[in-house]
One Martini backbone bead per residue (centre of mass of N, CA, C, O) as a GRO file, in nm:
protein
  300
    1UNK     BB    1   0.054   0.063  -0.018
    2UNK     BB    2   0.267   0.270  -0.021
    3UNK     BB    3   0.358   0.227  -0.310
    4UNK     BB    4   0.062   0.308  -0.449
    5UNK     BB    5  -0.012   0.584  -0.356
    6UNK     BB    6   0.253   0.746  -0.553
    7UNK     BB    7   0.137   0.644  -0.800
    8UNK     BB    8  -0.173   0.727  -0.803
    9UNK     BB    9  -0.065   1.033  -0.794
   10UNK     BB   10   0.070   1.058  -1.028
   11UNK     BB   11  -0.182   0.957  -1.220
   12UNK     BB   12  -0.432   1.119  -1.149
   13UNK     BB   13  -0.349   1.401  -1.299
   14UNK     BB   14  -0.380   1.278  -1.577
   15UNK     BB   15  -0.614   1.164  -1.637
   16UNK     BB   16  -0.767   1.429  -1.561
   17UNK     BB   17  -0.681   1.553  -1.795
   18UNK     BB   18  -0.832   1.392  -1.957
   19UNK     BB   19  -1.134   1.424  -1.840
   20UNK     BB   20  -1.117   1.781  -1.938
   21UNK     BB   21  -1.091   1.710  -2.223
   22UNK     BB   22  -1.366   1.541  -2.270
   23UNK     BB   23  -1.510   1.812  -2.164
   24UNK     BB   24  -1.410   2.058  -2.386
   25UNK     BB   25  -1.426   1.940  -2.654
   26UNK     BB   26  -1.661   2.146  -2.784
   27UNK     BB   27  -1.459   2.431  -2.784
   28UNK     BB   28  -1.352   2.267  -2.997
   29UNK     BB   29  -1.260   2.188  -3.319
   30UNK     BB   30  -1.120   1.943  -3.489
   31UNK     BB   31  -0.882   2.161  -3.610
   32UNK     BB   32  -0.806   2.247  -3.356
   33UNK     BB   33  -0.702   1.977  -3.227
   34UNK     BB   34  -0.481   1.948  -3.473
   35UNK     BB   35  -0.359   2.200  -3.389
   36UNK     BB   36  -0.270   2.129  -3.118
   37UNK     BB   37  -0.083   1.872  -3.232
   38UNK     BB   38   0.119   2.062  -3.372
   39UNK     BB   39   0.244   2.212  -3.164
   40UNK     BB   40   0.334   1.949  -3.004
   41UNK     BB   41   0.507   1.858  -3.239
   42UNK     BB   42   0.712   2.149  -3.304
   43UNK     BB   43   0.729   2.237  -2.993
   44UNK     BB   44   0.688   2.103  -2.708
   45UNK     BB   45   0.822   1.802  -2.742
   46UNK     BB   46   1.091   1.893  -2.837
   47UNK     BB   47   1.153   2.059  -2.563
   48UNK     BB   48   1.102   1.799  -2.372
   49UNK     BB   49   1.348   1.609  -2.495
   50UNK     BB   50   1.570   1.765  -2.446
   51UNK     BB   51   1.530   1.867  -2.138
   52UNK     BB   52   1.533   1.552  -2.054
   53UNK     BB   53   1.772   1.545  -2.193
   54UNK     BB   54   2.040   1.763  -2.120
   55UNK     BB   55   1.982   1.831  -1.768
   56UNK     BB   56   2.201   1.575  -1.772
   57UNK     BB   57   2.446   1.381  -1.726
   58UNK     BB   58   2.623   1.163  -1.955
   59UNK     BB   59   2.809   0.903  -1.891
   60UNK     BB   60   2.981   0.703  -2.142
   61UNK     BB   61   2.944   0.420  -1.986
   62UNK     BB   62   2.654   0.428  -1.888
   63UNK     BB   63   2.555   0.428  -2.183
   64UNK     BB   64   2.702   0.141  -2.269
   65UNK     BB   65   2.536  -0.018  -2.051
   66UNK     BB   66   2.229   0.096  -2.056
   67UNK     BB   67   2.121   0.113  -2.364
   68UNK     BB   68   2.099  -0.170  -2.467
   69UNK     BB   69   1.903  -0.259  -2.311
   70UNK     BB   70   1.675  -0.063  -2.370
   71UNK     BB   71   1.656  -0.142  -2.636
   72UNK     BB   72   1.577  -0.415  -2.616
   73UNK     BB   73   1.284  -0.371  -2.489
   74UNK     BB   74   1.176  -0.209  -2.724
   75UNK     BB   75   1.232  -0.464  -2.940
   76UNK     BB   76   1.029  -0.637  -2.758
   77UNK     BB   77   0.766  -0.442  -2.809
   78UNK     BB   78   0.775  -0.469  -3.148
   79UNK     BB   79   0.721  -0.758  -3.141
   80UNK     BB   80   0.507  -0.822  -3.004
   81UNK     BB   81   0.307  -0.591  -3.109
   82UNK     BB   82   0.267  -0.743  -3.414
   83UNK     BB   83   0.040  -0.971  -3.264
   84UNK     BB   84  -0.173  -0.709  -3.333
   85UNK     BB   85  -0.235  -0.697  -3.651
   86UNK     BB   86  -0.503  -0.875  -3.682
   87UNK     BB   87  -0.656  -0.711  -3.556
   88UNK     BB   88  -0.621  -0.448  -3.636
   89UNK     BB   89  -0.564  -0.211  -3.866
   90UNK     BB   90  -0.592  -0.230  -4.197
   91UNK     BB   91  -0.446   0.024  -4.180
   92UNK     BB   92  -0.123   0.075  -4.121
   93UNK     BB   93  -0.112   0.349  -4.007
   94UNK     BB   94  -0.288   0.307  -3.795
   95UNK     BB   95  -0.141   0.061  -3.653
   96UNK     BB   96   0.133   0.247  -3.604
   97UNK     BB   97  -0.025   0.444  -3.409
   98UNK     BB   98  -0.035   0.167  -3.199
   99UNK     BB   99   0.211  -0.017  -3.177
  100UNK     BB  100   0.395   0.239  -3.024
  101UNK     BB  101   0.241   0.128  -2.740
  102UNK     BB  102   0.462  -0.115  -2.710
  103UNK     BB  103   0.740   0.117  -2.645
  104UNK     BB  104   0.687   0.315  -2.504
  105UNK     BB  105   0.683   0.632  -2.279
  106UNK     BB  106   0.629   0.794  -1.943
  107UNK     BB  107   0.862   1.008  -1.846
  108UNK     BB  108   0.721   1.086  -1.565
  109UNK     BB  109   0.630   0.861  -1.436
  110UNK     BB  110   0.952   0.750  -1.414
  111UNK     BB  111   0.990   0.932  -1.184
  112UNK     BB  112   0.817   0.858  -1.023
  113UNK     BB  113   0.872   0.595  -0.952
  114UNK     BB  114   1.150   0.586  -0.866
  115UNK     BB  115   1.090   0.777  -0.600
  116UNK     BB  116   0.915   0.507  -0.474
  117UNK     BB  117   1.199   0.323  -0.471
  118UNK     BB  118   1.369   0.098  -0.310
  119UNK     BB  119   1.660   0.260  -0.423
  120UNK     BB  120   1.635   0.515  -0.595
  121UNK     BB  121   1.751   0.643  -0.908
  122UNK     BB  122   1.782   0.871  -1.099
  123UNK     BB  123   2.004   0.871  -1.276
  124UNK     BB  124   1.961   0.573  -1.420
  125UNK     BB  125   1.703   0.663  -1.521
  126UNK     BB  126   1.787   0.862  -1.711
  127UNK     BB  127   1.936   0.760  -1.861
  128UNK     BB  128   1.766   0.538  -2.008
  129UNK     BB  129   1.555   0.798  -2.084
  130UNK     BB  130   1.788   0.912  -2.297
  131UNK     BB  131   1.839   0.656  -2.460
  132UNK     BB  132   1.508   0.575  -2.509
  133UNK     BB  133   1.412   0.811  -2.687
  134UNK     BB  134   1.521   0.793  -2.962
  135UNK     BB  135   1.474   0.483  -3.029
  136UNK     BB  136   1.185   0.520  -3.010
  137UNK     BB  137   1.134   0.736  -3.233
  138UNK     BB  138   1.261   0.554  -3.461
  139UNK     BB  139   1.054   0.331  -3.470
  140UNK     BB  140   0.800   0.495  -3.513
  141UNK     BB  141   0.864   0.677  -3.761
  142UNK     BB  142   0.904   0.416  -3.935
  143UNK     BB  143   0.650   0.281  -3.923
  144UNK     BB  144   0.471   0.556  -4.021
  145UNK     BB  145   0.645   0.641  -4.287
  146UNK     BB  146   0.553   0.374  -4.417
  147UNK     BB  147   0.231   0.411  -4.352
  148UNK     BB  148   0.266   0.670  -4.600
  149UNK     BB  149   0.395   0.546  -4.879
  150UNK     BB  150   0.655   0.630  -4.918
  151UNK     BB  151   0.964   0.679  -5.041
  152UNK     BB  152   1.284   0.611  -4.997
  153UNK     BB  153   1.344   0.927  -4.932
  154UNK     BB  154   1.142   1.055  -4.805
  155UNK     BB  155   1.162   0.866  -4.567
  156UNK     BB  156   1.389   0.950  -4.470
  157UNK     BB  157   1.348   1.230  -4.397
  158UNK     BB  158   1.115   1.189  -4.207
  159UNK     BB  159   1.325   1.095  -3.998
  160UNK     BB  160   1.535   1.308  -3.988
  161UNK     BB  161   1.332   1.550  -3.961
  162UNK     BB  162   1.197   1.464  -3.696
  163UNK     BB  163   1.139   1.649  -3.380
  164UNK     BB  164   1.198   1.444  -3.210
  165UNK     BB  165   1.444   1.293  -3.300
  166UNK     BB  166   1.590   1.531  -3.257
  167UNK     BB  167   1.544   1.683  -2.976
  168UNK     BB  168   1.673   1.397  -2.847
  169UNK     BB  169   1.959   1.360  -2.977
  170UNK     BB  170   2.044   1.668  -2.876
  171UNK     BB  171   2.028   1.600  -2.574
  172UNK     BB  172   2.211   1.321  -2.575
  173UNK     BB  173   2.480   1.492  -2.661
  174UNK     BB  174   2.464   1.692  -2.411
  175UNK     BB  175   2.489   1.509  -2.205
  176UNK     BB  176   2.770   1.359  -2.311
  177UNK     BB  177   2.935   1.637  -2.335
  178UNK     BB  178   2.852   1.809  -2.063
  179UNK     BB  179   2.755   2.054  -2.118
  180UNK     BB  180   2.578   2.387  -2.117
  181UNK     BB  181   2.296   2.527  -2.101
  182UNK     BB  182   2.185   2.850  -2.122
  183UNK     BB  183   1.957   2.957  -1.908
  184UNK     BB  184   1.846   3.140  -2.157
  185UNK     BB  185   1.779   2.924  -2.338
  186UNK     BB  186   1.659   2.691  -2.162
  187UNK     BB  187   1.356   2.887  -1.984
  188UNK     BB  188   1.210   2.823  -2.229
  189UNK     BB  189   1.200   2.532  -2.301
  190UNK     BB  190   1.080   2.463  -2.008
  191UNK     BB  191   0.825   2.578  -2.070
  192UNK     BB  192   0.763   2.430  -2.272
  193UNK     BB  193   0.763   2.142  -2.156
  194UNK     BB  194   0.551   2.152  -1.947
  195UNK     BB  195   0.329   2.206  -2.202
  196UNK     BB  196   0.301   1.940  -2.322
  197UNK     BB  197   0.161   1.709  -2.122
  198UNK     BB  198  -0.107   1.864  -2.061
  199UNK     BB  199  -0.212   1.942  -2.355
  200UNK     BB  200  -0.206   1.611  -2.477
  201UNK     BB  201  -0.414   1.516  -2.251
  202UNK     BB  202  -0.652   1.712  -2.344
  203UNK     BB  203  -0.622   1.528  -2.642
  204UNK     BB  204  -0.692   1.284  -2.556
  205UNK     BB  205  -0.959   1.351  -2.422
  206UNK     BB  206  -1.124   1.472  -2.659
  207UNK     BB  207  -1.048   1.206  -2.901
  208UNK     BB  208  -1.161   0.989  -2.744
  209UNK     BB  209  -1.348   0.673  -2.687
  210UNK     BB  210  -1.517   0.629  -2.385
  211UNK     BB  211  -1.681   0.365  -2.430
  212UNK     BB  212  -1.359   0.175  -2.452
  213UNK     BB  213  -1.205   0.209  -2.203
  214UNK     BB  214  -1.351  -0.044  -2.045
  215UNK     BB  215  -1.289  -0.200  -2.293
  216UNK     BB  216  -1.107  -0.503  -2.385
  217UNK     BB  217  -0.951  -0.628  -2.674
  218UNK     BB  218  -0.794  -0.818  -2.837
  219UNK     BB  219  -0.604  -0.543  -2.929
  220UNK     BB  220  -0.560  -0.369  -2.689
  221UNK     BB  221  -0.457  -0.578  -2.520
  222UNK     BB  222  -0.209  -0.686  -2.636
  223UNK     BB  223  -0.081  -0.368  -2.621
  224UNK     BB  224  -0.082  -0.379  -2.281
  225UNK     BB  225   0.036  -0.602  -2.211
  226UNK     BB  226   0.317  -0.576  -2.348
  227UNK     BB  227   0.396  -0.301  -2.163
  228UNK     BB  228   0.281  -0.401  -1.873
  229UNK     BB  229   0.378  -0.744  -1.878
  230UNK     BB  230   0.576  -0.857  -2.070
  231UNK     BB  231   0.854  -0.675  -2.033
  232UNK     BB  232   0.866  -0.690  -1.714
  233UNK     BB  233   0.867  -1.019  -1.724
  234UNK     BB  234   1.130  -1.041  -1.923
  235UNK     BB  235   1.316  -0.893  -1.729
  236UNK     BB  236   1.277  -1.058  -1.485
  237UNK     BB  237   1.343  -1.373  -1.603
  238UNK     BB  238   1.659  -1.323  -1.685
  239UNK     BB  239   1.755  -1.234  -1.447
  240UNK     BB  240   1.705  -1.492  -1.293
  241UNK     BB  241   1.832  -1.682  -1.512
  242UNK     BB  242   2.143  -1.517  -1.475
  243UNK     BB  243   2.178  -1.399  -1.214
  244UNK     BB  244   2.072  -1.086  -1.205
  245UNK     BB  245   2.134  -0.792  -0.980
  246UNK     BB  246   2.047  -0.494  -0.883
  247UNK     BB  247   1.982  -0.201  -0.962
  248UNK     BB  248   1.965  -0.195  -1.263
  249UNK     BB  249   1.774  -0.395  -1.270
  250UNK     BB  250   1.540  -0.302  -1.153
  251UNK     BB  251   1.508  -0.018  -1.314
  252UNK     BB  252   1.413  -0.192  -1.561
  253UNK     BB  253   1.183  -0.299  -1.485
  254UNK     BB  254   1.066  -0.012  -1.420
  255UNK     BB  255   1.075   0.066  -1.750
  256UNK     BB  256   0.865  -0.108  -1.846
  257UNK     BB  257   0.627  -0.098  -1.705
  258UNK     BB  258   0.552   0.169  -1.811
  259UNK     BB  259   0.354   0.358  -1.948
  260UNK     BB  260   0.255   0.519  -2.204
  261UNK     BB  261   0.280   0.778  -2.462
  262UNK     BB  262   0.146   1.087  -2.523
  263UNK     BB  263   0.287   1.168  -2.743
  264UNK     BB  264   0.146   0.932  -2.983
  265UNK     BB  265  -0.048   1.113  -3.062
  266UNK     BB  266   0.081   1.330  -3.192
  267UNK     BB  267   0.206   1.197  -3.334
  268UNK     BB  268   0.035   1.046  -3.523
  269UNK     BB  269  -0.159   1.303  -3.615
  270UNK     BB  270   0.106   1.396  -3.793
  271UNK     BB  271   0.081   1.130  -4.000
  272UNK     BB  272  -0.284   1.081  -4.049
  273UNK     BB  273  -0.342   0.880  -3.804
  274UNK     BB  274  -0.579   0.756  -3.581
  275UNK     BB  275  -0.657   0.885  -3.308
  276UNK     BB  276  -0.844   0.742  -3.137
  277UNK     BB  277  -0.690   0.428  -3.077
  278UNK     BB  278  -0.455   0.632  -2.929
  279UNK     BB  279  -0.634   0.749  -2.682
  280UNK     BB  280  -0.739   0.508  -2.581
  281UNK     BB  281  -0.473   0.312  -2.491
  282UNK     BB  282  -0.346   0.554  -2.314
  283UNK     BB  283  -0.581   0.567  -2.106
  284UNK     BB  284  -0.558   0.256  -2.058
  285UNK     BB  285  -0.282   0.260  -1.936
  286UNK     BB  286  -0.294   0.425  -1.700
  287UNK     BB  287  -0.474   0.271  -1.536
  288UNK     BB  288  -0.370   0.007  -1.514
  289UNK     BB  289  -0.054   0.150  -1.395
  290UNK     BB  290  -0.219   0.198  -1.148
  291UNK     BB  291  -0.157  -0.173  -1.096
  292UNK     BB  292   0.138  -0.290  -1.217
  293UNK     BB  293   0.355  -0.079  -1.108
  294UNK     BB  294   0.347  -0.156  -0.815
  295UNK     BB  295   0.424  -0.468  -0.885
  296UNK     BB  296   0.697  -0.417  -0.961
  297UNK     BB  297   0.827  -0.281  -0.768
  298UNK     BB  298   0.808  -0.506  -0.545
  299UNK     BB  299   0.999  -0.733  -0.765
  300UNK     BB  300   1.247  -0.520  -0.802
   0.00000   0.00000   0.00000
């Protein structure tokens, strides 16, 4: 019960603002929650990327140690998550803007997590999460990329000019120099920033299909478990079986457990897949997030 409490303080302010989304829904047109959309993918989400992966210093030992774990999760979450292929939407660019649900995560929830961690080192996180936010989003990108036919030249370029993936790349360039960004620079990013997340889930509020909230079918069943269930039993089942153990252990199980990440309705939206059922599973994984992920803390 202790560590439920701190783990519902953090996600319940999220929900809230889904719900408090759903309730403004009619004061903007669609076109209009499109332009929020698009807002949060060219400046605020970009923004956040940067200051998260930027703010610490990245130790060059730390990130050879660290990074390659981290990515090994998110292509176990790439691959699990295309056994929902079958069942989700026709049209690929719609499931890709789906799929990515299966390895994304969300940065803010993993450091409530790791603060409410038995011997919780805010560090080991931050590493994870500035190594893992780059090639999350190159996947992600690739995917949707693919997704909207275009041919391979013109997708190379959507993905090296992608906002997220330059915003993030970026910052872990700034945190391995160990460089300091001035102050000056730094201080309106951060505003920027701040308001990436509470934007992006009042447009989750909005765009979501609230009568599917509670109910899993077999589509979002599949991609909620790859998240919250296989990759967090996947690193904990490998290290008990090679006999790993240790904070970075602890720490990368609770860094896959983390529900998924509300910027992926932003992407999603920008390459002009079906918003609906990726604000849907955002909502639901946070949810649910708010009963596996305090099991995997005291598991870890």
């Amino acid at each position: 019960m202790s560590t439920l409490v701190p783990i519902l303080a953090g996600l319940i302010p999220s929900f809230g603002l889904v719900v408090l989304g759903g309730l403004v829904r009619r004061m903007l047109t669609e076109a209009a929650w499109i332009g929020v959309d698009r807002l949060n993918f060219n400046i605020l989400f970009p923004a956040l990327l940067f200051v998260s992966a930027a703010a610490r210093p990245i130790a060059v030992e730390d990130a050879l140690r660290i990074g390659p774990a981290v990515w090994a999760i998110l292509g176990a979450g790439l691959v699990l998550g295309w056994f929902a292929r079958s069942a989700g939407p026709e049209r690929f660019l719609d499931f890709a803007g789906t799929w990515q649900l299966a390895w994304r995560f969300n940065t803010a929830i993993a450091f409530v997590a790791v603060g409410v961690m038995p011997g919780g080192d805010v560090g080991i996180m931050a590493v994870a999460v500035g190594m893992a936010v780059p090639m999350a989003n190159l996947l992600a990108v690739s995917a949707l990329s693919r997704g909207g036919s275009l041919g391979p030249l013109e997708t190379v370029r959507r993905i090296v000019l992608n906002p997220y993936l330059l915003s993030s790349a970026g910052g872990v360039a700034v945190g391995l120099s160990g460089l300091t960004v001035p102050a000056l620079v730094m201080a309106p990013l951060d505003m920027l920033a701040q308001a990436a997340i509470p934007v992006a889930l009042l447009s989750v509020g909005a765009t979501m299909r609230w009568s599917a909230l509670g109910r899993l079918d077999r589509f979002t069943g599949v991609l909620n478990a790859t998240k919250l269930l296989a990759l967090p039993a996947l690193v904990w089942g490998l290290s008990r079986l090679i006999g790993a153990e240790g904070a970075l252990v602890s720490h990368l199980i609770v860094f896959a457990a983390i529900p998924t990440s509300s910027g992926a309705h932003v992407l999603a939206s920008a390459f002009g897949a079906d918003r609906v059922p990726v604000a849907t599973i955002i909502a639901q994984s946070t949810l649910i997030g708010a009963v596996t992920l305090p099991i995997w803390i005291a598991l870890a």
